[in-house]
C-alpha positions in Angstrom: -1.6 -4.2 -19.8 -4.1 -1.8 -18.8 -4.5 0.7 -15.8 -6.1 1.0 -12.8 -6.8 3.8 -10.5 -5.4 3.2 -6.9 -6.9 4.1 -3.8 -4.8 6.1 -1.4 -7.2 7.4 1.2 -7.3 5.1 4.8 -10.9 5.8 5.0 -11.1 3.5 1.7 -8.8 0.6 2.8 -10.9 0.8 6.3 -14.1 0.5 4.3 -12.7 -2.4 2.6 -11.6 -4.5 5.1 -14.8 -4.4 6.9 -16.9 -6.0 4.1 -15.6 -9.2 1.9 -12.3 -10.6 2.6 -11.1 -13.3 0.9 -7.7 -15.2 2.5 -5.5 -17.5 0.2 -2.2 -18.6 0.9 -0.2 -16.0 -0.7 -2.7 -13.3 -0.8 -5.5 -11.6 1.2 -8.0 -9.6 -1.0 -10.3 -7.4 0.8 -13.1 -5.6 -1.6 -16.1 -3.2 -0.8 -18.5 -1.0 -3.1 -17.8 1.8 -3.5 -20.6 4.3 -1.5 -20.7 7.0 -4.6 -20.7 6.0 -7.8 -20.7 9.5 -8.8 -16.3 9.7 -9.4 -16.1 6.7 -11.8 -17.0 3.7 -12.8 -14.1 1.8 -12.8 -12.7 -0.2 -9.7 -10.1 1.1 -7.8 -7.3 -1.3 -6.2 -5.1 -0.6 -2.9 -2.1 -2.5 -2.1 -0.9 -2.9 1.4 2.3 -4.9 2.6 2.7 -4.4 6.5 6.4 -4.3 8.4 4.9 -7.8 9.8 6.4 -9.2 6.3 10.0 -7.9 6.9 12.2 -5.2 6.2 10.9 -2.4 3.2 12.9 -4.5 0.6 10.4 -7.2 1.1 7.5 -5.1 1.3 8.3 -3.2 -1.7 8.7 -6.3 -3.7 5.7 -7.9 -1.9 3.7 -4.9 -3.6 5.5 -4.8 -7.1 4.3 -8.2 -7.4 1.0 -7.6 -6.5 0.3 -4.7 -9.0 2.4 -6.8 -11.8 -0.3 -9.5 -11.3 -3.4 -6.5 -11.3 -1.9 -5.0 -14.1 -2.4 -8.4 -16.1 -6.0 -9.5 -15.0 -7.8 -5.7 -14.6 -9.8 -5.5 -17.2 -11.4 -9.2 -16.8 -11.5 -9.8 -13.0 -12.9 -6.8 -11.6 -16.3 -4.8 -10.8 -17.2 -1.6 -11.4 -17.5 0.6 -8.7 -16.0 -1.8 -6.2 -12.6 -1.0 -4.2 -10.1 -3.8 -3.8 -7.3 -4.2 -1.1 -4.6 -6.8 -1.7 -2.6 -7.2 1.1 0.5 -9.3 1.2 1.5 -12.3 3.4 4.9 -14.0 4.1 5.3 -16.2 0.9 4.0 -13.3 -1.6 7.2 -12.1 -2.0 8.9 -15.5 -2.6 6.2 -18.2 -3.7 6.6 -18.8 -8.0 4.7 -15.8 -9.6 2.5 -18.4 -10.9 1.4 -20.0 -8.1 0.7 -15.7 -6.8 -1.0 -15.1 -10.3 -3.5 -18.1 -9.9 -4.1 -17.1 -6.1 -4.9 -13.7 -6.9 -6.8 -14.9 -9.8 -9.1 -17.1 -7.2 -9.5 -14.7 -4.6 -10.9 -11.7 -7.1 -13.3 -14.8 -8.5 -14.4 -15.6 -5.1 -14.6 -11.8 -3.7 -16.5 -10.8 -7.1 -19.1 -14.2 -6.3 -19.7 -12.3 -2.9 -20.4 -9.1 -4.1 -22.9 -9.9 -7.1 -24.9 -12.4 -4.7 -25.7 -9.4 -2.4 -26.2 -7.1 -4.7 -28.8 -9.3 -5.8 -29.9 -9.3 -2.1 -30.5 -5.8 -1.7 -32.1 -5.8 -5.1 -34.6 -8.4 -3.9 -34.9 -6.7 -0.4 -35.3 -3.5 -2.2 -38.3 -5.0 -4.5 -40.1 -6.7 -1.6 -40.3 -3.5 0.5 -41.5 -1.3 -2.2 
């Protein structure tokens, strides 16, 4: 078990959902990097359970979940210096944990695939400008 720093400010989450999102059944994973890589090199991970789900029991559970599931797979499924929002849907909170763990498990493979390929984008836009 290792982990993770947690994002907390809105102005991150917003950031997030505006670049990759990734939609499985039982998760939505939204991931952006991070403007300054100046604070750390690690990723940061936001969780985010809206009252669209149910009452807070739900929601809380919805999000204990999530972060048991992060807690397991940190260290091998995630970028540096990228922010990740998992946000839950109806069946996170009540779906088998391992159908959740190999959802979450996709969508972080999938995200991370969209991330790298424009990094290497901008790297090649970058190198044809200069």
């Amino acid at each position: 078990m290792s982990k993770f720093l947690i994002l907390k400010k809105r102005k991150d989450f917003l950031r997030a959902a505006k670049d990759v999102t990734v939609i499985f059944r039982n998760v939505i994973l939204q991931a952006a990097q991070r403007l300054s890589a100046a604070d750390s090199h690690s990723a940061r991970i936001g969780f985010t359970a809206t009252k669209r789900l149910g009452k807070a029991n739900v929601r809380n559970r919805t999000k204990r979940r999530l972060r048991a599931i992060v807690r397991e797979i940190y260290a091998l499924q995630t970028l540096p210096n990228v922010d990740y929002v998992l946000v839950g849907r109806h069946g996170t909170y009540c779906c088998p944990f391992e159908d959740l763990h190999s959802d979450v498990v996709r969508a972080f493979k999938k995200a991370n695939k969209e991330i790298l390929s424009r990094q290497e984008e901008n790297a090649e836009n970058t190198s044809v400008n200069d």
